[in-house]
KEKETI-93495 format. One record per residue: z negated, y, x negated of N, C-alpha, C in turn. Coordinates in nm, 4 decimals, always signed. Last residue first. Layout:
! residues N
R        npz        npy        npx       capz       capy       capx        cpz        cpy        cpx
R          Z          Y          X          Z          Y          X          Z          Y          X
...
//
This chain:
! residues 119
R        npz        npy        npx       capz       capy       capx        cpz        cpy        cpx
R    -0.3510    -1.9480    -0.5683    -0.2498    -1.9148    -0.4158    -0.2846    -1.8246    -0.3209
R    -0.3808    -1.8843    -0.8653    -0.4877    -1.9108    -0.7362    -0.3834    -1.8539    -0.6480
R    -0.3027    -1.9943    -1.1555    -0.3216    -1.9406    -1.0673    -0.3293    -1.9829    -0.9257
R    -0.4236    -2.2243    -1.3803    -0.3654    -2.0777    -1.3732    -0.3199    -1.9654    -1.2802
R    -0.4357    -2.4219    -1.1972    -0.5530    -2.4059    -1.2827    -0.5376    -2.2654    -1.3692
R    -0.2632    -2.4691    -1.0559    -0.3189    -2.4212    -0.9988    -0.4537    -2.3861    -1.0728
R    -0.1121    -2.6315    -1.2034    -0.0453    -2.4785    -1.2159    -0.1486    -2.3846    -1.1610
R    -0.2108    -2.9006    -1.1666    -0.2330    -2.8179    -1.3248    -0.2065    -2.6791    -1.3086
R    -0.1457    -2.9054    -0.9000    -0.2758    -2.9171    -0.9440    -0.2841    -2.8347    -1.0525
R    +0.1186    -2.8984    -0.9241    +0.0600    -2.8089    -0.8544    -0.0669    -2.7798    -0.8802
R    +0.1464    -3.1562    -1.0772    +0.2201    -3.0066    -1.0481    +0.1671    -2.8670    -1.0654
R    +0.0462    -3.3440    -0.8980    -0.0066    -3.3102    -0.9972    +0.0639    -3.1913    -1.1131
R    +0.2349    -3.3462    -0.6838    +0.1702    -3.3201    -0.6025    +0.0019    -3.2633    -0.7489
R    +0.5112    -3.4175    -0.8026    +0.4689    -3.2476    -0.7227    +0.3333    -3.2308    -0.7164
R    +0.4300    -3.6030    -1.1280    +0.4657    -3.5853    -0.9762    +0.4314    -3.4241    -0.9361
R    +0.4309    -3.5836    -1.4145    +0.4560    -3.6879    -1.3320    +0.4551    -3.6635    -1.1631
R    +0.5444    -3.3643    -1.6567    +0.5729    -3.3845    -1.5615    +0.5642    -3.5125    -1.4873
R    +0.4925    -3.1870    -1.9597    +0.4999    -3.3193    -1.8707    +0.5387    -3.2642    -1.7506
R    +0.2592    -2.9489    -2.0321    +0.2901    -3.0280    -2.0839    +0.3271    -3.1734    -2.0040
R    +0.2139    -2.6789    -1.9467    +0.1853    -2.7415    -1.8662    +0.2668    -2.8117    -1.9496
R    +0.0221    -2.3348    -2.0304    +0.0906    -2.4390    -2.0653    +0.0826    -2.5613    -1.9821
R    -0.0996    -2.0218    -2.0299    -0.1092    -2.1139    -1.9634    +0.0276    -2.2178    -2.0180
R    -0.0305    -1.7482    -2.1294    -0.1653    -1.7715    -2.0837    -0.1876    -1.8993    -2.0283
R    +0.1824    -1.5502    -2.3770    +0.1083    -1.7047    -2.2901    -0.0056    -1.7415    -2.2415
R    +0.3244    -1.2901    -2.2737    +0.1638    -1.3524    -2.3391    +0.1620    -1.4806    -2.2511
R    +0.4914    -1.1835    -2.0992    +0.5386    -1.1941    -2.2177    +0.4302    -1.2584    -2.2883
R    +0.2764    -1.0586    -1.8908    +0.3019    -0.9465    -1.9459    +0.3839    -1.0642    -2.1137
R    +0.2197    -1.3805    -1.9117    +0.1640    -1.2825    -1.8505    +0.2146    -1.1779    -1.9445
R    +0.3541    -1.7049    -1.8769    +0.3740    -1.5844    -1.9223    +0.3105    -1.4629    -1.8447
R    +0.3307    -2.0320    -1.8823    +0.2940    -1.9503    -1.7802    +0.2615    -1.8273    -1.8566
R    +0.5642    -2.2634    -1.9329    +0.4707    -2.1708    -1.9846    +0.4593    -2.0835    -1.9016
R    +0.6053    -2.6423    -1.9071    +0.5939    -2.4809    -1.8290    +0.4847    -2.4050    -1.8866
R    +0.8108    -2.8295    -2.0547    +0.7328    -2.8153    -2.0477    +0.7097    -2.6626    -2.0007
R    +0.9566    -3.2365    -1.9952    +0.9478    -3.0232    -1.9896    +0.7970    -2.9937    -2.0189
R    +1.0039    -3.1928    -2.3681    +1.0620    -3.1680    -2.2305    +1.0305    -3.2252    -2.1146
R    +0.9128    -3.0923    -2.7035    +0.9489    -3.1665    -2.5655    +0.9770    -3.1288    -2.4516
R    +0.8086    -2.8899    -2.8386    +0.8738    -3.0161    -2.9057    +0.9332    -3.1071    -2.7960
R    +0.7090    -2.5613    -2.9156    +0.7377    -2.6276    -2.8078    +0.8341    -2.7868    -2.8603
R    +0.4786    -2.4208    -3.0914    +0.6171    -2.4627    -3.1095    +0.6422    -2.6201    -2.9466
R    +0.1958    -2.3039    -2.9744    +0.2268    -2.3722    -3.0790    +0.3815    -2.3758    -3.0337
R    +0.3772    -1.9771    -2.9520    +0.2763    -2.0986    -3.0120    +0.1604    -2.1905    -2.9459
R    +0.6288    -1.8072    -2.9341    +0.5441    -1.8763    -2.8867    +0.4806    -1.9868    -2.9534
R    +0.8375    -1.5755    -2.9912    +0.6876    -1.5861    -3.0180    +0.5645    -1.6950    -2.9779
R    +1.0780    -1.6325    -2.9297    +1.0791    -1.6456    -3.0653    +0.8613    -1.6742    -3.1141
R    +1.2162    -1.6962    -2.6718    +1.0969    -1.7408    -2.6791    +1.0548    -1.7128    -2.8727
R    +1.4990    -1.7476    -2.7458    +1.4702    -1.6695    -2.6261    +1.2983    -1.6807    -2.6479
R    +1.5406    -1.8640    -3.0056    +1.5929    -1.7510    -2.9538    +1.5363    -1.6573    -2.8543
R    +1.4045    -2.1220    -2.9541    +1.4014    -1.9907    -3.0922    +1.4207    -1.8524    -3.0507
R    +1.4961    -2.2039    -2.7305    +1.3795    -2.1339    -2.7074    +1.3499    -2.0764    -2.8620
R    +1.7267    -2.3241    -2.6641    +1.7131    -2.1772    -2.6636    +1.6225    -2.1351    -2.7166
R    +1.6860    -2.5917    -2.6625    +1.7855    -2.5788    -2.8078    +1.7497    -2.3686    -2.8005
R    +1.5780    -2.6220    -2.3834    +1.5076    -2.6368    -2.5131    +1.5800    -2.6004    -2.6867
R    +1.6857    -2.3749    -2.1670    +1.7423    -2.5045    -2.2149    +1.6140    -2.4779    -2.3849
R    +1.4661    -2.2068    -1.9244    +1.4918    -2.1881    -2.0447    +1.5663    -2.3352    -2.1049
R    +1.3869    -2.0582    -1.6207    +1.4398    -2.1855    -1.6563    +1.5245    -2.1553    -1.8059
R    +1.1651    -1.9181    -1.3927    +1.2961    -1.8560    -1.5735    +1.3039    -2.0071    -1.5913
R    +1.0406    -1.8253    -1.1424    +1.0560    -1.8980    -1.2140    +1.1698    -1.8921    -1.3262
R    +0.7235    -1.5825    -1.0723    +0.8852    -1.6103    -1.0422    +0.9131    -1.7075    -1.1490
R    +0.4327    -1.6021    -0.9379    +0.5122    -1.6520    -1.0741    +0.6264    -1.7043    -1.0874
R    +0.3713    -1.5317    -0.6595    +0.3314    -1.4657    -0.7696    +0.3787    -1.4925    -0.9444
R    +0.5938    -1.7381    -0.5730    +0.5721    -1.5792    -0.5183    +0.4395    -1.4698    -0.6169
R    +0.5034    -1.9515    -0.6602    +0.6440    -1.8838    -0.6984    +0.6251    -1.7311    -0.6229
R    +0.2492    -2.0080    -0.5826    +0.3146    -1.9902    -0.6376    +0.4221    -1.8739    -0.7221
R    +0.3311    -2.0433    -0.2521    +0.2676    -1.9022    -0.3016    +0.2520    -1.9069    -0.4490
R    +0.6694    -2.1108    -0.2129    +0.5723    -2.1436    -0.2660    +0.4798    -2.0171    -0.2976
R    +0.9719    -2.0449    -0.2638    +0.8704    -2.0128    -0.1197    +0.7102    -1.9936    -0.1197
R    +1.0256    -2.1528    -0.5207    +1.0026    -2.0120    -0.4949    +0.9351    -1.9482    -0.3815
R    +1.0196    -2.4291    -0.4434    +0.9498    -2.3403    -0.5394    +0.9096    -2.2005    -0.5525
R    +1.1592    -2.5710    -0.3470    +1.0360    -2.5162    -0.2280    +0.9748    -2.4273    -0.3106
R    +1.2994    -2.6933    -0.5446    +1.3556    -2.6456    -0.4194    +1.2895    -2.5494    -0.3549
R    +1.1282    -2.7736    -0.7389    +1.2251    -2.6474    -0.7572    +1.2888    -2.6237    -0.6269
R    +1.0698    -3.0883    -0.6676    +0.9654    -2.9235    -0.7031    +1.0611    -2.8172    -0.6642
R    +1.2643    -3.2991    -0.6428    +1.1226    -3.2571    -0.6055    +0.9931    -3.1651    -0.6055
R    +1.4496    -3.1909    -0.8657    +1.4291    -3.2604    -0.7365    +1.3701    -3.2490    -0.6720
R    +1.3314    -3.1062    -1.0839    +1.4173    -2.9671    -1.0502    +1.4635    -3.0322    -0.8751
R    +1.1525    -3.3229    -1.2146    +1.1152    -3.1750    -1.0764    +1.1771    -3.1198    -1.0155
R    +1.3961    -3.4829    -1.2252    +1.3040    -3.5400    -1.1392    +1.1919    -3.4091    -1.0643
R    +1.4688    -3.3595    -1.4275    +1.5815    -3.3753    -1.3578    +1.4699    -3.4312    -1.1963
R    +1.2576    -3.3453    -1.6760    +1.2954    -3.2443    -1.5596    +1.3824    -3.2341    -1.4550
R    +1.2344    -3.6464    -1.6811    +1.1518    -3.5836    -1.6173    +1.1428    -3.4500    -1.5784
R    +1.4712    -3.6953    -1.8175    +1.5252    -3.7421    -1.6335    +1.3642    -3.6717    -1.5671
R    +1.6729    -3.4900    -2.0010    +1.5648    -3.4921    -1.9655    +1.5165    -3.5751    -1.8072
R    +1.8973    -3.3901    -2.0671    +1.8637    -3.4997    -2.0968    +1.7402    -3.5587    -2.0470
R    +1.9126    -3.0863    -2.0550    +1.9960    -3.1577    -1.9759    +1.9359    -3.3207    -2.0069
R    +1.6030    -2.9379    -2.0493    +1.6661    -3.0020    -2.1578    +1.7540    -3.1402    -2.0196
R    +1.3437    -2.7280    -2.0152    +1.4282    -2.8368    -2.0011    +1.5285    -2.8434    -2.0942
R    +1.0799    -2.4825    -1.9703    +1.1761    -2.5400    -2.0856    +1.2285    -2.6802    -2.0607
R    +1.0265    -2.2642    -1.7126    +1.0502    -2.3967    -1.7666    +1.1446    -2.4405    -1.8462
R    +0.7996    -1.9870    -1.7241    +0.8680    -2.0773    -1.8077    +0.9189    -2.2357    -1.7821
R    +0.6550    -1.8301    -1.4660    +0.6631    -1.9883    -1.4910    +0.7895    -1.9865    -1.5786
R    +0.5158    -1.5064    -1.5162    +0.6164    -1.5519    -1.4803    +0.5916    -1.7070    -1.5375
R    +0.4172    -1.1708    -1.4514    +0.3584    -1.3047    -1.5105    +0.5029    -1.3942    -1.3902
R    +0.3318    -0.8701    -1.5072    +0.4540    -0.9149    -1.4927    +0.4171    -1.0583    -1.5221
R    +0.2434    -0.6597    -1.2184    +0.1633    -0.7690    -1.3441    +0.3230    -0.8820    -1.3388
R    +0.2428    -0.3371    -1.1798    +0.2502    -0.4250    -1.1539    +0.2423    -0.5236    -1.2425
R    +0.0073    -0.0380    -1.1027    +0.1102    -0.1241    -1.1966    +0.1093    -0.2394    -1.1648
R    -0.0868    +0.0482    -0.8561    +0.0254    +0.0518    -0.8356    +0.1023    -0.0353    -0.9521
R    -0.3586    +0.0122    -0.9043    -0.3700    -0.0612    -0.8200    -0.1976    -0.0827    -0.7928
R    -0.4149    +0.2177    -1.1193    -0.4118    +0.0809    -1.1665    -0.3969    -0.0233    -1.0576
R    -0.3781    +0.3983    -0.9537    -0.3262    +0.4532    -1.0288    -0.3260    +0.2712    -1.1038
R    -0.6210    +0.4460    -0.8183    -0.5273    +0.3919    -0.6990    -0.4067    +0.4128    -0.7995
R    -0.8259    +0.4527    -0.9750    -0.8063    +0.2756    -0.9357    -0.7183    +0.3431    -0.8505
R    -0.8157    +0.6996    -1.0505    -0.7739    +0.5996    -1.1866    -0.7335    +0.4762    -1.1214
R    -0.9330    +0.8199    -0.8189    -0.7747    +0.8521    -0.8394    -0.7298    +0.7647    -0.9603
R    -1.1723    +0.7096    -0.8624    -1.0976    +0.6797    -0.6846    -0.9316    +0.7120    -0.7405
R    -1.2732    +0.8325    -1.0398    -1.2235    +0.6981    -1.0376    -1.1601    +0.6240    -0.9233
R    -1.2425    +1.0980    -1.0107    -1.2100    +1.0425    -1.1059    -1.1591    +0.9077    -1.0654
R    -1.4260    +1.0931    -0.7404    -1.3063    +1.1539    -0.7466    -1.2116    +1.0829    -0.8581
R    -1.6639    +1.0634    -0.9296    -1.6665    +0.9305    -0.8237    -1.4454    +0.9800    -0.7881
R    -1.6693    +1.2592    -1.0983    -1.6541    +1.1328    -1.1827    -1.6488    +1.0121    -1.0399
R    -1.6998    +1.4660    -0.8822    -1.6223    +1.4747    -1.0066    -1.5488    +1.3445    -1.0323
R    -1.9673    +1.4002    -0.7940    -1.8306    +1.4070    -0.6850    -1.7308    +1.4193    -0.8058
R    -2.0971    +1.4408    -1.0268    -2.1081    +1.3025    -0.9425    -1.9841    +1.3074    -0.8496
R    -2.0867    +1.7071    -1.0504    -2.0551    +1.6057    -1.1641    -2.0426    +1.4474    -1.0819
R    -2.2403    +1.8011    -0.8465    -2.0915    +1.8405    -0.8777    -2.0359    +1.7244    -0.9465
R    -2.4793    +1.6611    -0.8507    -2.4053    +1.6505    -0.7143    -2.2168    +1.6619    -0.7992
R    -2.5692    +1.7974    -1.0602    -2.5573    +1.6444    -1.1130    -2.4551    +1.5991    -0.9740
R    -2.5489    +2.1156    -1.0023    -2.4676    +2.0377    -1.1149    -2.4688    +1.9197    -1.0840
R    -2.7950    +2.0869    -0.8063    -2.6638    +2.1020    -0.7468    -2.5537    +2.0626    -0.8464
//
């Protein structure tokens, strides 16, 4: 009758730990580092950034638009050192988990982003 108790115990336990890890939320977010000069971010912020946020996407990885002269500042921890434009960091909890170097079309975009997350 103990191993019953102990078993309803530790099953109780974890029913109340996962509805307790099911409420924090995951802070992950799309970095894009541009640069006014830039005609290949001038060319997403065209053809991407509109639909972006609708996007399932953007609905799990709200978008931060960073100018490249910022990113000492605003970005002090990131490695390797960002040298060009554009380029999208995909931030989990502030932790880089993903990099997207360039920009040639929406439709290869999506592809690379999609290699970090699943719609």
């Amino acid at each position: 009758m103990a191993i019953y108790r102990t078993l309803l115990v530790c099953f109780a336990m974890f029913v109340s730990t996962a509805g307790f890890a099911g409420d924090k939320t995951v802070s992950l977010e799309l970095v894009f580092i541009t640069s006014d000069y830039c005609p290949f971010c001038k060319a997403w912020e065209r053809e991407v950034k509109p639909a972006y946020s609708q996007s399932p996407y953007g609905q799990k990885a709200p978008l931060r638009r960073v100018d490249i002269a910022d990113v000492p500042s605003v970005l002090p921890d990131i490695s390797p050192k960002v040298k060009g434009t554009p380029v999208f960091l995909l931030l989990l909890e502030d932790r880089e988990i993903g990099r997207i170097e360039g920009y040639q079309s929406r439709d290869m975009f999506y592809w690379a982003l999609s290699e970090y997350i699943q719609p």
